[in-house]
C-alpha angles and dihedrals in degrees: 000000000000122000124186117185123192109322126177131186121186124188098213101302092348125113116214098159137003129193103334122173139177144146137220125197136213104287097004119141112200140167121228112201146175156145119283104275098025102128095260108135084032097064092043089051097051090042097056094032111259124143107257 
């Protein structure tokens, strides 16, 4: 399972994301999609610790 619970990564006085939350279960397959620029690689960095 993987739970991410209302992260939030600034760059200075930038917002890039801003509490985002889900959850995956055991055996889930799921899509996570977005616009360019929507703060997707962003949120996966900060919730598994590289550096964004």
């Amino acid at each position: 399972m993987i739970e991410i619970n209302n992260i939030s990564k600034y760059f200075g006085n930038v917002k890039a994301i801003e509490n985002v939350s889900f959850n995956v279960s055991n055996g889930e397959i799921v899509g996570y999609v977005g616009l360019n620029g929507a703060g997707k690689t962003t949120t996966i960095r900060v919730a598994v610790g590289v550096p964004p």
